[in-house]
C-alpha positions as a printed NumPy array, in Angstrom:
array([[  0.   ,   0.   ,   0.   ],
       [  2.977,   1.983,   0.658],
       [  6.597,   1.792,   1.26 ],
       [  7.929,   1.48 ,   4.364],
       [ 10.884,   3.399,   6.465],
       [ 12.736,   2.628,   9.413],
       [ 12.929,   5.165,  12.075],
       [ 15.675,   5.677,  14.704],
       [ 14.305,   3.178,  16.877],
       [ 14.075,   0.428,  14.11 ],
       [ 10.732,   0.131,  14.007],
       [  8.709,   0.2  ,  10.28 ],
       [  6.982,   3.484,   9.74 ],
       [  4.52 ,   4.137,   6.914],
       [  5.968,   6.56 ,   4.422],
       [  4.384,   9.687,   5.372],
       [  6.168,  11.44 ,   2.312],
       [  3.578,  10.143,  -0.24 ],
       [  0.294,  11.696,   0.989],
       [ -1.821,  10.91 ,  -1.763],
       [ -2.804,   7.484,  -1.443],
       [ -3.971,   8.872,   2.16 ],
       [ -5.956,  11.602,   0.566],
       [ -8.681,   9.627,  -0.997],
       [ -9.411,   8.71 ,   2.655],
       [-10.044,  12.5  ,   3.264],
       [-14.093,  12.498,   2.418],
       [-14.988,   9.158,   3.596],
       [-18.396,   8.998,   5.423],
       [-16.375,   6.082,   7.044],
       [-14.019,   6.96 ,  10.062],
       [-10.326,   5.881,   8.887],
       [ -7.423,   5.484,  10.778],
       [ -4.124,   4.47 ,   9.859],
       [ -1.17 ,   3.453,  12.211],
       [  2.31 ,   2.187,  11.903],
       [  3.579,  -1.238,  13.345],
       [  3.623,   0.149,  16.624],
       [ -0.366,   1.613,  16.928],
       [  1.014,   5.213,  16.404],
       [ -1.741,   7.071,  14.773],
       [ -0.581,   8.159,  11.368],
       [ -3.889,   9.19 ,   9.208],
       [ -7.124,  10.57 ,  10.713],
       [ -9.864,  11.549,   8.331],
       [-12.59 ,  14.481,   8.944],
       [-15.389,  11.632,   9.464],
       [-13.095,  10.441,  12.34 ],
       [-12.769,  13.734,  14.377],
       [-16.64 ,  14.035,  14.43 ],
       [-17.074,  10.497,  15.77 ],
       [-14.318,  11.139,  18.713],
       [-14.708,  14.964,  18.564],
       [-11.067,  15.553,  18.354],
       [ -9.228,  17.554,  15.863],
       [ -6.669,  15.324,  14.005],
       [ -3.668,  17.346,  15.395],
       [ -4.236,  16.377,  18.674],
       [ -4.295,  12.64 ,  17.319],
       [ -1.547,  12.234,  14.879],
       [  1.199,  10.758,  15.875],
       [ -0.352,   9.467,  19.115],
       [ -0.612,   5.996,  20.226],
       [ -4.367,   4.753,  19.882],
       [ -3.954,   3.393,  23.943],
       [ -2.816,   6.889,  25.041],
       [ -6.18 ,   8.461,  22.703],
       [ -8.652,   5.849,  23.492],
       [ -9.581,   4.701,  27.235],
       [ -8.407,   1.169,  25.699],
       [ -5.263,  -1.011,  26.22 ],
       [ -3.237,  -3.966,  24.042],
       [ -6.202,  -6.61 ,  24.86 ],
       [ -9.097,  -4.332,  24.165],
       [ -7.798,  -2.133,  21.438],
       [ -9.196,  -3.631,  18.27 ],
       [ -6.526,  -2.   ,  16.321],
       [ -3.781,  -3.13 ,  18.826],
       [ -5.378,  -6.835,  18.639],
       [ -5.069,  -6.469,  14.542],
       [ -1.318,  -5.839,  15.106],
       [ -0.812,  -8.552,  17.291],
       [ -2.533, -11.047,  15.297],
       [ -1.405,  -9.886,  11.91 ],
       [ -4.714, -10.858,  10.716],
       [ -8.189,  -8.545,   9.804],
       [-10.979,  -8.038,  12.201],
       [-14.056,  -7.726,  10.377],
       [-17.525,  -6.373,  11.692],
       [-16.129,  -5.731,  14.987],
       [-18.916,  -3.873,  17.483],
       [-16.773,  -2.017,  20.151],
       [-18.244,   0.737,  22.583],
       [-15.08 ,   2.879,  24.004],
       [-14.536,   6.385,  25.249],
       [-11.519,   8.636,  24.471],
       [ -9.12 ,  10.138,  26.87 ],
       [-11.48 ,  13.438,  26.557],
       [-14.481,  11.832,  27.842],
       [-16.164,  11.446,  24.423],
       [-18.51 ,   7.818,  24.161],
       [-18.938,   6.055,  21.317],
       [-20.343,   3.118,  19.637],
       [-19.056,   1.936,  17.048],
       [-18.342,  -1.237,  14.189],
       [-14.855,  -1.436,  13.654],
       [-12.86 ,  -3.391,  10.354],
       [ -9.715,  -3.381,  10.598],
       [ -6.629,  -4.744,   8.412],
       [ -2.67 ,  -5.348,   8.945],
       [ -0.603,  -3.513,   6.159],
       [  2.45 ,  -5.503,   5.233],
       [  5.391,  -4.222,   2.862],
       [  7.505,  -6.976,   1.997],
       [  6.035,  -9.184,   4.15 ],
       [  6.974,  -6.809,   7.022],
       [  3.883,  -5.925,   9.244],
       [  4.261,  -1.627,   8.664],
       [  1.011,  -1.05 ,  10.194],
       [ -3.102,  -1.502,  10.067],
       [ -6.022,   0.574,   8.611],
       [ -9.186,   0.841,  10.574],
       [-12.508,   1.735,   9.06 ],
       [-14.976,   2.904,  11.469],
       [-18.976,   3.211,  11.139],
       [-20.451,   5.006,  13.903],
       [-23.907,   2.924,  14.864],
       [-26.041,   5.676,  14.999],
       [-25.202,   7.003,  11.697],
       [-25.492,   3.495,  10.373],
       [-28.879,   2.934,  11.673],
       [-30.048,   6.53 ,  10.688],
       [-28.838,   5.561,   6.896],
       [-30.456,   2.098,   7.08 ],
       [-33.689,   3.265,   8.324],
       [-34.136,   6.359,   5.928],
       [-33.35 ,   4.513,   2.81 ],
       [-33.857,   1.192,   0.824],
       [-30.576,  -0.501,   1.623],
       [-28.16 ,  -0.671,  -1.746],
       [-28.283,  -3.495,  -4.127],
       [-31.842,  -3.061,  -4.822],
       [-33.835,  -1.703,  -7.74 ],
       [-32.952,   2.071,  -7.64 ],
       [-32.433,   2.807, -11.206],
       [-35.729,   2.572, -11.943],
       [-39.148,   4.821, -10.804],
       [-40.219,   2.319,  -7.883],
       [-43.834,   3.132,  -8.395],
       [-44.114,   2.082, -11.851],
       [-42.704,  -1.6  , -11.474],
       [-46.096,  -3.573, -11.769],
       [-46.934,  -7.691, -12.781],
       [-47.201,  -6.138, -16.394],
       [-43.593,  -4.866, -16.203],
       [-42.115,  -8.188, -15.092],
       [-41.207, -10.204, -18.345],
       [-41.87 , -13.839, -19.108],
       [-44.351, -16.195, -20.891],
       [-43.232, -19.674, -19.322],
       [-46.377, -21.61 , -17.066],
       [-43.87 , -21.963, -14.043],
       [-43.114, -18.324, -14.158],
       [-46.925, -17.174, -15.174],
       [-48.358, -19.086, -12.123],
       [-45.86 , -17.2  ,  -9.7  ],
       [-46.957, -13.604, -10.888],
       [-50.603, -14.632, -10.923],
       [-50.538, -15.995,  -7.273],
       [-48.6  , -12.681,  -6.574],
       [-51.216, -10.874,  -8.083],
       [-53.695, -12.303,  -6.03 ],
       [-51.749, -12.271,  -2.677],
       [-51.274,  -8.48 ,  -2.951],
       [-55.081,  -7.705,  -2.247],
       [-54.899,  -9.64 ,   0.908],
       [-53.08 ,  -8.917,   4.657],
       [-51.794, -12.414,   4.577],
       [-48.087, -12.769,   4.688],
       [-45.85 , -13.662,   1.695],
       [-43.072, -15.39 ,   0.723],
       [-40.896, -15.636,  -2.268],
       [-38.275, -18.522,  -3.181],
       [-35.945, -18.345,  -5.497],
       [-32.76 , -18.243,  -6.428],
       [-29.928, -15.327,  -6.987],
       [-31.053, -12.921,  -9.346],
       [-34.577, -14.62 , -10.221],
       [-36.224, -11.373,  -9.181],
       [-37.629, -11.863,  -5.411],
       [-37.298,  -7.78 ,  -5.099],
       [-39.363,  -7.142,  -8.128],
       [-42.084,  -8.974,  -7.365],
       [-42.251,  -7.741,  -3.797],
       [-41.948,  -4.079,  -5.267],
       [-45.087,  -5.023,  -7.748],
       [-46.639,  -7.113,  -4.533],
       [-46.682,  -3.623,  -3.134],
       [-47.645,  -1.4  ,  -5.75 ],
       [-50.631,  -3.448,  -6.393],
       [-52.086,  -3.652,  -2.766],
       [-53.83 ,  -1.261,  -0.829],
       [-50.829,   0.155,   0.878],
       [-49.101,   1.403,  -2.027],
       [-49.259,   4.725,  -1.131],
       [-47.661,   4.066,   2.395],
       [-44.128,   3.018,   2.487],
       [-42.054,   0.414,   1.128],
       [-38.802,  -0.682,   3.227],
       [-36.575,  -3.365,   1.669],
       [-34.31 ,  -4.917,   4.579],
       [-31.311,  -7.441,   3.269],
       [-31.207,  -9.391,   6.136],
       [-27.907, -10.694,   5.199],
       [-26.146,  -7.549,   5.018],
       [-26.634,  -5.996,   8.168],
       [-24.635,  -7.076,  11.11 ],
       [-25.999,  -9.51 ,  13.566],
       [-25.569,  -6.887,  16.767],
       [-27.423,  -4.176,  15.02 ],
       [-30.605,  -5.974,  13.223],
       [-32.498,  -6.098,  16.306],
       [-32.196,  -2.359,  16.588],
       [-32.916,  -1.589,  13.098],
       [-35.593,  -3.772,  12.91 ],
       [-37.616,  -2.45 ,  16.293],
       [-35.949,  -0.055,  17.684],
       [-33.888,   1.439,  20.39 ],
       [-35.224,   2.517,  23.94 ],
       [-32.677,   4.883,  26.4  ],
       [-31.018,   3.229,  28.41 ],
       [-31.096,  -0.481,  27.074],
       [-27.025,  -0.317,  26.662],
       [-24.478,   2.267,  27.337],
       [-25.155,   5.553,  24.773],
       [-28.988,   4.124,  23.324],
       [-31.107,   6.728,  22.412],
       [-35.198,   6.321,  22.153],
       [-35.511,   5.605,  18.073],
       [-38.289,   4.247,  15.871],
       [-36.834,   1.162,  14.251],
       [-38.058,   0.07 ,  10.702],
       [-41.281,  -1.953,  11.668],
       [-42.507,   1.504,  12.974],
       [-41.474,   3.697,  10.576],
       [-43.432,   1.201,   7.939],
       [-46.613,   0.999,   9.714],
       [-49.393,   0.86 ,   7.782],
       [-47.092,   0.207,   4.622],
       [-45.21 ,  -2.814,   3.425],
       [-41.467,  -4.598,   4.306],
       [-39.58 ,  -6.645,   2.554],
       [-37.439,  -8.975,   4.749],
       [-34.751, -10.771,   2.071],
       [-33.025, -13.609,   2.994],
       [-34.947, -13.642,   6.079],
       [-33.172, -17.176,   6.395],
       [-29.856, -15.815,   6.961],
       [-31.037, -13.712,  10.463],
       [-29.894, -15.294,  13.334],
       [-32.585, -17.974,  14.969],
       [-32.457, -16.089,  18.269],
       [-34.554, -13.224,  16.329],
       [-36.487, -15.314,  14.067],
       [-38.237, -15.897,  17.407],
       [-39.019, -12.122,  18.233],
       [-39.604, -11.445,  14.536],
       [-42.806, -14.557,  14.904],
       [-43.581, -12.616,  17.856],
       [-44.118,  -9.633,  16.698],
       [-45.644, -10.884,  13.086],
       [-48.024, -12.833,  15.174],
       [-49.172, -10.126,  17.779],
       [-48.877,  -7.245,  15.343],
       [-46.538,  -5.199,  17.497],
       [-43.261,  -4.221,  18.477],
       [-40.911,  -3.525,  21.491],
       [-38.051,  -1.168,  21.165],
       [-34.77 ,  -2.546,  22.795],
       [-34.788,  -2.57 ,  26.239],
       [-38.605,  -0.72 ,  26.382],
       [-41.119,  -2.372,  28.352],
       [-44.008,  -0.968,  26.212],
       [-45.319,  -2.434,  23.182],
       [-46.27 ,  -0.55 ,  20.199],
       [-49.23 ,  -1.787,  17.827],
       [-48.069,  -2.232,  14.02 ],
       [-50.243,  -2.865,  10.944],
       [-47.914,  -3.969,   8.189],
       [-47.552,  -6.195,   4.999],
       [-44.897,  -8.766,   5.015],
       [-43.224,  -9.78 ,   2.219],
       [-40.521, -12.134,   3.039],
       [-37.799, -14.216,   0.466],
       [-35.463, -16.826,   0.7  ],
       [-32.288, -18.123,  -1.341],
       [-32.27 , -21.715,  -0.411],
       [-35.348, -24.21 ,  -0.523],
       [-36.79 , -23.457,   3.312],
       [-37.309, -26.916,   3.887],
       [-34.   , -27.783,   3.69 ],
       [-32.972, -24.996,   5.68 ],
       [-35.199, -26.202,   8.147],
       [-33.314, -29.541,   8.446],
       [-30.126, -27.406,   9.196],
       [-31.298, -25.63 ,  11.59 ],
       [-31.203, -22.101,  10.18 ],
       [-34.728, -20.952,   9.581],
       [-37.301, -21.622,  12.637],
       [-40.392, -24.162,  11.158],
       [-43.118, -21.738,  13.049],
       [-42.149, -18.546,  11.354],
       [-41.684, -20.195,   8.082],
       [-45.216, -21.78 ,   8.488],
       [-46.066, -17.841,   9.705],
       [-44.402, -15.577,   6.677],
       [-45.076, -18.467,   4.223],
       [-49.083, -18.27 ,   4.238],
       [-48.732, -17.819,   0.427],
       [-45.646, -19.561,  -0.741],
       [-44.566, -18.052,  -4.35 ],
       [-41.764, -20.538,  -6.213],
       [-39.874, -17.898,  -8.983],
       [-38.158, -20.637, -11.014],
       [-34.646, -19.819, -12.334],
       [-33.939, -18.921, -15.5  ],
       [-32.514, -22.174, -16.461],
       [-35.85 , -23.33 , -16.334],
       [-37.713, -21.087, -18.602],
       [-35.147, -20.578, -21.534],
       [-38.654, -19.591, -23.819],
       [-38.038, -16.128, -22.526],
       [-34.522, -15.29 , -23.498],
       [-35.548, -13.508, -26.285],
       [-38.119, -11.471, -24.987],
       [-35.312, -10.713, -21.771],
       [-32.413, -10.103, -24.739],
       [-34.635,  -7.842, -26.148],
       [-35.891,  -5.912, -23.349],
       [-32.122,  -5.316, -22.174],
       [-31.079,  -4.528, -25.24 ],
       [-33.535,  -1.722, -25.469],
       [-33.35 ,  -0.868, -21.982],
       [-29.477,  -0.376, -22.465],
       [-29.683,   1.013, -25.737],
       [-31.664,   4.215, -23.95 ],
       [-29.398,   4.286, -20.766],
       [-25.688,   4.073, -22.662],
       [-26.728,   5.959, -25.985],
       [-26.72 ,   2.785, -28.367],
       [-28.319,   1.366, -31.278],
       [-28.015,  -2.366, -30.795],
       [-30.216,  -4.392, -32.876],
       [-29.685,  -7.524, -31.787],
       [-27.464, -11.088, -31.166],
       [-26.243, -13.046, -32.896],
       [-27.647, -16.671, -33.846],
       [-24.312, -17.9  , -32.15 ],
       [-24.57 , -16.042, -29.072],
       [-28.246, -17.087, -28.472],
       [-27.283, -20.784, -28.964],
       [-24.883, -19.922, -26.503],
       [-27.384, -18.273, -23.909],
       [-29.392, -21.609, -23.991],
       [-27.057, -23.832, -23.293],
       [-25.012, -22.041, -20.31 ],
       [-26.691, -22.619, -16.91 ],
       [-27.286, -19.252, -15.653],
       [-26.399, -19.59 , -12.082],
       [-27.007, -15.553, -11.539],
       [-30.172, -15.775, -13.274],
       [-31.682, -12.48 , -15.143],
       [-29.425, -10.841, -13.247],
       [-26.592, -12.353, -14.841],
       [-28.118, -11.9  , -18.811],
       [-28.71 ,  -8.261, -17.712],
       [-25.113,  -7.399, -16.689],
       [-23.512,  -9.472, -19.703],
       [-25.667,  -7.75 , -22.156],
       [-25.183,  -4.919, -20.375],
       [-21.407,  -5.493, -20.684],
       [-21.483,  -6.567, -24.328],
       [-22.737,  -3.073, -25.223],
       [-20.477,  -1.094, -23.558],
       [-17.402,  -2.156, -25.679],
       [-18.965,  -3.08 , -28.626],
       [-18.779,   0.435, -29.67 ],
       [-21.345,   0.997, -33.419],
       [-21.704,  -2.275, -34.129],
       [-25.309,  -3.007, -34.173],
       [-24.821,  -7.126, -33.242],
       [-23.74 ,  -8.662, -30.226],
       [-21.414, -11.355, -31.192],
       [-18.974, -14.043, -28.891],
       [-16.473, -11.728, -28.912],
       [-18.179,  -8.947, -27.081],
       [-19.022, -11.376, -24.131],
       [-17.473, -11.296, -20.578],
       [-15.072, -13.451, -20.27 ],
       [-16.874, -16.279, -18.33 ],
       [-18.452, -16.658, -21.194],
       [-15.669, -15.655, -24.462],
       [-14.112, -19.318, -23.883],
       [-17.403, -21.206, -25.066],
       [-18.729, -20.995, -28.256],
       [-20.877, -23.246, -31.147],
       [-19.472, -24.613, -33.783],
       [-21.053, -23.36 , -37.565],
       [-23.502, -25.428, -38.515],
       [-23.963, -26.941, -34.648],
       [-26.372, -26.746, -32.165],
       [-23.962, -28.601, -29.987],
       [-22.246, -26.087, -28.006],
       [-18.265, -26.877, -27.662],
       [-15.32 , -24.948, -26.008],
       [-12.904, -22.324, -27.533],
       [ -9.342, -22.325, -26.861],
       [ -7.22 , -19.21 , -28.641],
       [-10.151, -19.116, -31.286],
       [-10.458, -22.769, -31.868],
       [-12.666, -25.599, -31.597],
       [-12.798, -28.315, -29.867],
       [-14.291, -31.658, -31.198],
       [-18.055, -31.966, -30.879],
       [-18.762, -34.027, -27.669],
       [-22.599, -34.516, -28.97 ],
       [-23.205, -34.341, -25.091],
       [-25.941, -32.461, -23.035],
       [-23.236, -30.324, -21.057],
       [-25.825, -29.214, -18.216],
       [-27.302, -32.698, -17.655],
       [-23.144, -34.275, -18.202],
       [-22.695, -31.457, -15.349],
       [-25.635, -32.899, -13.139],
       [-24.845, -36.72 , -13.689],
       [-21.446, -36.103, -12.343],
       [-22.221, -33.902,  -9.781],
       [-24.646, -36.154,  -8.547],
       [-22.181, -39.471,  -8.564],
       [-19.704, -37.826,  -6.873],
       [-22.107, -36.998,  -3.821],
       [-23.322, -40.475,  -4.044],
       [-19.75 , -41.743,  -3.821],
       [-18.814, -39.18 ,  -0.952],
       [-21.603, -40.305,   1.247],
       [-20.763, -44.281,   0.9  ],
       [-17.409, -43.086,   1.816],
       [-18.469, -41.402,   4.958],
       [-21.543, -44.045,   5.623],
       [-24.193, -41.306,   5.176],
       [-22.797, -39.584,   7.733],
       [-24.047, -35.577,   6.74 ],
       [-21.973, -33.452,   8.277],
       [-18.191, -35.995,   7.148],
       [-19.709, -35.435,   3.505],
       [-20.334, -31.887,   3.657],
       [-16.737, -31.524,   5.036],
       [-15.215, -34.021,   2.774],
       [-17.153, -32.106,  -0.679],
       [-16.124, -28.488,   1.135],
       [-19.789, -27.531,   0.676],
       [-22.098, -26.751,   3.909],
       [-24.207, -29.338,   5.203],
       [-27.152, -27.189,   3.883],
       [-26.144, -27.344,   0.446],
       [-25.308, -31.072,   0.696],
       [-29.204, -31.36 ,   1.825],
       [-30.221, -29.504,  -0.662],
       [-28.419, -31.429,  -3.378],
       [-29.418, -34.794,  -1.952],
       [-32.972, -33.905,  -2.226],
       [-32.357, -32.762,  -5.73 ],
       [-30.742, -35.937,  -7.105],
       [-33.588, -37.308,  -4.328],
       [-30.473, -39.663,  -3.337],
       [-31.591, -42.039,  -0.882],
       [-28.915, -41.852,   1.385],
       [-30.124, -45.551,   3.268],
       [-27.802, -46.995,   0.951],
       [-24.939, -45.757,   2.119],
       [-25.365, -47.122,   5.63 ]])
């Protein structure tokens, strides 16, 4: 990251000469700070100060044990240094020398020059600023380039039964109170439908909130999610969490299978009784509020491991909506091609026409584990370097998919290696993919004598995923007993 110096006493320094790879720290909404080998503070952005309230000068070049009320063991800088090795999501509630509180999620990282540990970098969020962002905005990673109001069932694209039957069961669902839930895979589009869910029920002039419940750490979800009282913990505040600020509207808890069991329980609680409790409150607050709810891996099987509660997935999946992958509705990559196509051609200032017959042999014989997600970004990518031509050919692809190609002449799709082709293997490679796939768990488990959680270790998959794939090749596992 940068070169290192020794100073009189020996020890490695960063190179405080170069200041401009420290600069683009400067504006961060993120506290930063840097120190060398030995915790001296060298780099103390403007986000920083207002966390701590101290100015920078009286920081730099200060040990973080003589600015913080903190020592080696409880320093989660010092305990980076010592360990040579990041810390990552780290709550921590300190004060500074001055008096200041504050609570705080530290990530922190060694810096090594020549395999010489010269120092660490700590990025700082400040809870209450996270939870303030959180709660006043959809989180990122959602649908935000478009006008949310105008994504209905009509604007969701695809002809195949499997995928009809989901939007017409969503349809229906969205005039009721009833809770939902949507399964599917990666990119299938769970938040679209809960968006359209939305916009066609009763509420959709009351607010939406979309809540990734896998990308919010475990200490702070509670407190998003219901809210803070004073006094529950050292420097709480009284604060509406999101199930408040929604009331009367609808949420959207994604991957509500990766929040930690001990608040699934609270979560049923409150779904079932219709209110909330603010951390550490004793009074309860009355809530009227769609749920829309999704999750990534079949529930069932997440059941089995032991990661989503039975009651509240018998609670939030009242209706139960299935939105195949897009493996299994190939009939509508041309209508998705051509919607991208003209959806790019207005946001990047193009005049694509179309692909090429190559390209969509291609695009229905490659599995699509990112779903329409997936065809989006590699069209999407395809145009941006493609520069007047009007036809998306192999060569324009990422390059996950520039090593596959179909021979002239060939439906059989066959790969490319420095522009040429391989023989013809006249094989099915997605169903080659699955037979081997599935003999290889097969001869796993006789190895380990069915024994779940040996197999799951001895394929380097989690047991949940080995579940899941057992039920999918429905393997009995009896015989391997």
């Amino acid at each position: 990251m940068a070169d290192s110096k020794k100073n009189k006493s020996g020890n490695f320094l960063l190179d405080l000469d170069n200041k401009d790879y420290l600069s683009i720290f400067d504006d961060f909404s993120e506290g930063v700070i840097v120190t060398n080998a030995d915790g001296v503070i060298v780099y103390y952005n403007h986000a920083m100060s207002l966390i701590d309230e101290l100015h920078p000068d009286n920081v730099i070049s200060s040990k973080v044990t003589d600015v913080y009320d903190l020592d080696d063991s409880t320093s989660i800088i010092m305990q980076c240094l010592t360990k040579r090795k990041p810390i990552i999501d780290e709550p921590i509630y300190y004060r500074t020398r001055m008096g200041k509180f504050a609570n705080t999620i530290h990530n922190v990282t060694p810096i090594f020059s020549k395999s010489k540990l010269v120092g660490a970098i700590c990025f700082i969020r400040d809870y209450h600023g996270l939870t303030q962002t959180i709660a006043s905005m959809p989180l990122p990673g959602k649908e935000q380039q478009f006008d949310n109001a105008s994504i209905t069932f009509e604007r969701i694209i695809g002809k195949a039964s499997a995928f009809v039957d989901a939007i017409n069961a969503a349809r229906m669902a969205a005039s009721t109170p009833s809770p939902v839930m949507l399964f599917g895979e990666t990119g299938t589009g769970k938040e679209l439908f809960a968006r359209a869910i939305h916009n066609h029920s009763s509420r959709s002039a009351k607010k939406y909130t979309p809540v990734n419940c896998a990308a919010i750490p475990e200490n702070l979800l509670e407190g998003i999610l219901f809210g803070t009282s004073k006094g529950a913990f050292t420097g709480a505040v009284n604060k509406a969490g999101l199930f408040e600020r929604t009331n009367k509207g609808t949420i959207f808890l994604d991957e509500v299978n990766s929040m930690p069991v001990g608040l699934q329980s609270k979560i049923l609680r409150s779904i079932q009784e219709s209110k909330v409790r603010r951390v550490g409150a004793l009074k309860e607050i009355e809530t009227d509020l769609k749920i829309i709810s999704s999750v990534n891996n079949d529930p069932h099987v997440s059941i089995s491991d032991g990661t989503l509660r039975s009651d509240l997935f018998y609670r939030l999946g009242v209706v139960f909506i299935h939105i195949v992958p897009l493996r299994e509705r190939l009939g509508d990559l041309e209508l998705l091609v051509n919607h991208f196509i003209e959806k790019h051609n207005t946001l990047l200032g193009k005049n694509v026409q179309k692909v090429s017959n190559e390209v969509m042999e291609l695009f229905k014989t490659y599995n699509w584990p990112g779903n329409v997600r997936e065809l989006e970004h590699v069209i999407e990518g395809a145009m941006n370097i493609m520069g007047t031509n009007k036809t998306i050919r192999i060569k324009y692809l990422q390059t996950h998919f520039s090593h596959w190609s179909v021979k002239p002449g060939s439906q059989r799709l066959t790969r490319r290696h420095d522009d040429k082709f391989s023989e013809d293997s006249h094989t099915d490679l997605i169903k080659e993919k699955s037979a081997h796939e599935e003999n290889i768990i097969k001869n796993t488990l006789l190895e380990n004598k069915g024994n779940i959680t040996k197999t799951a270790r001895s394929l380097g998959i989690s047991r949940q995923l080995l579940y899941y794939k057992i039920k999918k090749f429905n393997i009995n596992r009896d015989i391997a007993k």
